[in-house]
PAFI-677404 format. One line per 10 residues: their letters; for each residue x, y, z of N, C-alpha, C. Coordinates in steps of 0.1 Angstrom, whole numbers. Atoms other than C-alpha are relative to their C-alpha. Last residue first. Layout:
BEGIN
A> X:Y:Z:X:Y:Z:X:Y:Z; ...;
This chain:
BEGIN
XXXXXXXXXX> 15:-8:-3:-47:60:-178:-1:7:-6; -4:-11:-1:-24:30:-184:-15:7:0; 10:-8:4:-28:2:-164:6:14:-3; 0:-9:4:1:-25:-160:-10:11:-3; -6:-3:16:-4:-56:-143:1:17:2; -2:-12:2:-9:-74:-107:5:9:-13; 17:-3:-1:-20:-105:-95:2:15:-7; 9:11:15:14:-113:-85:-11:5:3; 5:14:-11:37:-87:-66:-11:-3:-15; 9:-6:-4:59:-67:-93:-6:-9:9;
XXXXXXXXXX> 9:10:1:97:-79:-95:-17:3:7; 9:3:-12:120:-56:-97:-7:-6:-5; 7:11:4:151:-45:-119:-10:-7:14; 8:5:-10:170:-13:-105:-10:-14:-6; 12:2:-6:188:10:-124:-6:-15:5; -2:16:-8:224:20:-133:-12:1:5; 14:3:-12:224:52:-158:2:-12:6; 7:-9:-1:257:69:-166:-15:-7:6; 10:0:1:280:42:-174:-9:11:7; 6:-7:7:314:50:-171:-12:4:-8;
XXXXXXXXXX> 2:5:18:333:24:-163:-2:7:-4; -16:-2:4:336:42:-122:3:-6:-17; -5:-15:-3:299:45:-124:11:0:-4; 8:-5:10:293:3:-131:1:19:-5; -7:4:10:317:-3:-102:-2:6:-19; -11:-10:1:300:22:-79:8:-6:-12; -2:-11:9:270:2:-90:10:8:-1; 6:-3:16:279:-27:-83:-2:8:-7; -17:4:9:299:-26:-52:-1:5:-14; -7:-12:5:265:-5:-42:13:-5:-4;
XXXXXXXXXX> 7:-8:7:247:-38:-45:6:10:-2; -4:7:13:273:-63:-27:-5:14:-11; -14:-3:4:276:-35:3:1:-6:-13; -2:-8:7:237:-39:4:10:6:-5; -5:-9:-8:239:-73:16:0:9:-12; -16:-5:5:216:-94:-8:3:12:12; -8:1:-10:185:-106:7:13:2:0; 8:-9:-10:159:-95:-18:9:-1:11; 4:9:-8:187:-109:-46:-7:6:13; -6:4:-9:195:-79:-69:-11:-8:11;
XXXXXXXXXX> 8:7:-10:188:-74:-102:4:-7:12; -6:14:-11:211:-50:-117:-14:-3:5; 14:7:-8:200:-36:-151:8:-4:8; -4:14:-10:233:-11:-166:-14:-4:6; -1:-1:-13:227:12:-195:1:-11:8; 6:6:-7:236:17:-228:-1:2:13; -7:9:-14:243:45:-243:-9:-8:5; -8:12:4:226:47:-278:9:-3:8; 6:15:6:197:71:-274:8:-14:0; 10:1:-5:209:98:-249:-1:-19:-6;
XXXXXXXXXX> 15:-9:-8:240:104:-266:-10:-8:7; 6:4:-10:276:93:-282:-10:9:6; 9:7:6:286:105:-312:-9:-4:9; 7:-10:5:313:132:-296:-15:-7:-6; 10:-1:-15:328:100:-278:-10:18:-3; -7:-11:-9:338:90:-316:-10:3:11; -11:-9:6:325:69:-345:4:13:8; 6:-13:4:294:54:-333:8:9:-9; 15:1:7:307:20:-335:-4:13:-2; -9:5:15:345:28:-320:-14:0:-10;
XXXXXXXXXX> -2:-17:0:318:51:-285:11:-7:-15; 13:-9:1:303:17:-285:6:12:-4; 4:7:12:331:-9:-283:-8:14:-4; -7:-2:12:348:16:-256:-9:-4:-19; 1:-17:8:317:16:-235:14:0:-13; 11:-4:8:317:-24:-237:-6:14:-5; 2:6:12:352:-28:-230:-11:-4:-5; -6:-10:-1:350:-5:-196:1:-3:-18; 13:-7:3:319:-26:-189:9:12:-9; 7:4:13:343:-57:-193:-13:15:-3;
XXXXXXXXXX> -6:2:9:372:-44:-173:-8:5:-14; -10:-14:4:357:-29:-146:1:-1:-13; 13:-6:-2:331:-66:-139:7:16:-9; 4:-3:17:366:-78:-146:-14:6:-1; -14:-2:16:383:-65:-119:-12:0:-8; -3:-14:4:350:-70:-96:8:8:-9; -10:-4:-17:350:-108:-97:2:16:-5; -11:-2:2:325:-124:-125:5:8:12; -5:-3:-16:304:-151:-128:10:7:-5; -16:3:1:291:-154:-167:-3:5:21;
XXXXXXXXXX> -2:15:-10:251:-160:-164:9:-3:1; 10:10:10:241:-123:-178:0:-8:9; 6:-10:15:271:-103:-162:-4:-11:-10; 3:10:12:269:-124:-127:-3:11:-10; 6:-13:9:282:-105:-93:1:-8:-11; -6:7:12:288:-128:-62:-9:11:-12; 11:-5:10:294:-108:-29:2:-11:-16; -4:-11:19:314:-122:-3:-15:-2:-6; 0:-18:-1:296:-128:35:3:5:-11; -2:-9:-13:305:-163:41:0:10:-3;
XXXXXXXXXX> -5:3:-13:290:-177:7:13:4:5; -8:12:5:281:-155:-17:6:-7:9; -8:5:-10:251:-131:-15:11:-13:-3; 8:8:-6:237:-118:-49:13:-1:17; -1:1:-16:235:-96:-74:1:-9:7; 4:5:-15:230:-101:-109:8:0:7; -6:11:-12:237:-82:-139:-6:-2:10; 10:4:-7:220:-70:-173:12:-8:8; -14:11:-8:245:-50:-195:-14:-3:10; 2:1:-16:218:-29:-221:10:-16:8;
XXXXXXXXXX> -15:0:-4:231:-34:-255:0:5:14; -10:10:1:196:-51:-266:16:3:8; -10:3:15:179:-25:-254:5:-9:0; -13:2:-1:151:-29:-230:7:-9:-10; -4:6:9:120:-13:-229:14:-2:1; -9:-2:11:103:-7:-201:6:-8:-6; -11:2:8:76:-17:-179:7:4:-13; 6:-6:15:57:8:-152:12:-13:-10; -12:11:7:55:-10:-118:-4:8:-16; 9:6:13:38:15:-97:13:-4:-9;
XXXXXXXXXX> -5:-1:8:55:16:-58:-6:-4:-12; 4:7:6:32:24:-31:8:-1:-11; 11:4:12:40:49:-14:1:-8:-5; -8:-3:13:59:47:23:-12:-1:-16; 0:14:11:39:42:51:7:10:-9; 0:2:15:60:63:81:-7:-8:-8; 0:13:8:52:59:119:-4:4:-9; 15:0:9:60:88:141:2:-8:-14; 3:7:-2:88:85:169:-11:-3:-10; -10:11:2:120:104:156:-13:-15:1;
XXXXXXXXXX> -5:4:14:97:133:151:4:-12:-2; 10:-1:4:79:132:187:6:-4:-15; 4:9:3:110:134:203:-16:-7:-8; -6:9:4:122:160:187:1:-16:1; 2:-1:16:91:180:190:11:-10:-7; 19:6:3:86:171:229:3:-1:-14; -1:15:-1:122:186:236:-7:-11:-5; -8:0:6:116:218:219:7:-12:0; 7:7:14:84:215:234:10:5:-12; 6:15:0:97:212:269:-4:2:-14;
XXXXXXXXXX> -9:15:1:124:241:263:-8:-13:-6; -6:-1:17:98:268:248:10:-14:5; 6:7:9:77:259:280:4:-2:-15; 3:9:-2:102:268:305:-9:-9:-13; -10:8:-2:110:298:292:3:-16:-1; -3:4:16:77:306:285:7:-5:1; 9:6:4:72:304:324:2:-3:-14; -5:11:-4:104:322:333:-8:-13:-8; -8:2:10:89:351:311:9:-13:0; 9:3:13:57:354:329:10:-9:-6;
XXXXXXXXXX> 9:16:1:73:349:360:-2:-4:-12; -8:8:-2:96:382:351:-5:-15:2; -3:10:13:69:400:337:10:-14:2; -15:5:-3:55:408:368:4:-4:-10; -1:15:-1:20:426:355:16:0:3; -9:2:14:15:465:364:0:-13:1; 9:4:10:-14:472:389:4:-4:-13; 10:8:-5:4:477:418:-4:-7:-8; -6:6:4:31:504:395:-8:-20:12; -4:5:18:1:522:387:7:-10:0;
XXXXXXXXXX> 11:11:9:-11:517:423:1:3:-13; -1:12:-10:25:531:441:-12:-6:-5; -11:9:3:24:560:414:3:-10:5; 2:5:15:-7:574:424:11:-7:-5; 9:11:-3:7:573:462:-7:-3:-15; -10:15:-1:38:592:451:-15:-11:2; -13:1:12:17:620:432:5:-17:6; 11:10:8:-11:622:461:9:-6:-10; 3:8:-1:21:633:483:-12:-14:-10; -14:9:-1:36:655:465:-5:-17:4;
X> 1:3:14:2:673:467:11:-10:-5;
């Protein structure tokens, strides 16, 4: 009887699966598509949306500057059609928030409606060191919004829906 015992037990354990393969196997395949997924990410081709040209309104005490490349590599920065060199770029936005917060009658007056903001329009080929000069400049003054001025492609208007 001893005996039927061991030999039933020699085809239960016959009949068991090796997990050890098994598990080599996943192994194996959790790497390659751990590998597979990163490259895969890095390779798949983005379109971007469509950008809708909405126009706004713009205040008079809005600071409108240009961007641009300046020859060998400096940046040239224009508030309106004045040229100016970073200093005063500081200077003059720092003495256009002041003017504004003496007008209103204190930096408690000051809000949403009656800060101005900064337009840069920047040259399509402008290095983007010139452009963030600009804005960090514009930031460090104390301007709050700095936005973007673009040029829609032709043929192309406004629809509202």
């Amino acid at each position: 009887m001893a005996g039927q015992v061991i030999q039933g037990d020699e085809e239960e354990a016959l009949s068991d699966i090796n997990v050890v393969p098994l598990t080599d196997v996943m192994l194996v395949l959790l790497i390659v598509f751990l590998i597979t997924t990163q490259v895969i990410k890095q390779a798949v081709p983005v379109k971007l949306p469509d950008v809708r040209y909405e126009p706004t309104m713009t205040k008079p005490e809005n600071v409108s500057l240009t961007v641009r490349n300046g020859p060998s590599g400096t940046c040239e920065v224009y508030w309106g059609v004045t040229k100016v060199t970073q200093k005063e770029l500081l200077d003059r936005s720092v003495q256009k928030l002041q003017k504004l917060i003496d007008d209103v009658g204190g930096v408690q007056n000051v809000n949403e409606e009656n800060m101005p903001e900064a337009h840069i329009r920047g040259d399509v080929n402008t290095q983007y060191k010139c452009v963030g000069a600009a804005i960090i400049t514009m930031q460090q003054a104390g301007f709050q919004r700095v936005g973007f001025i673009s040029e829609p492609p032709p043929l192309t208007g406004y629809r509202s829906e």
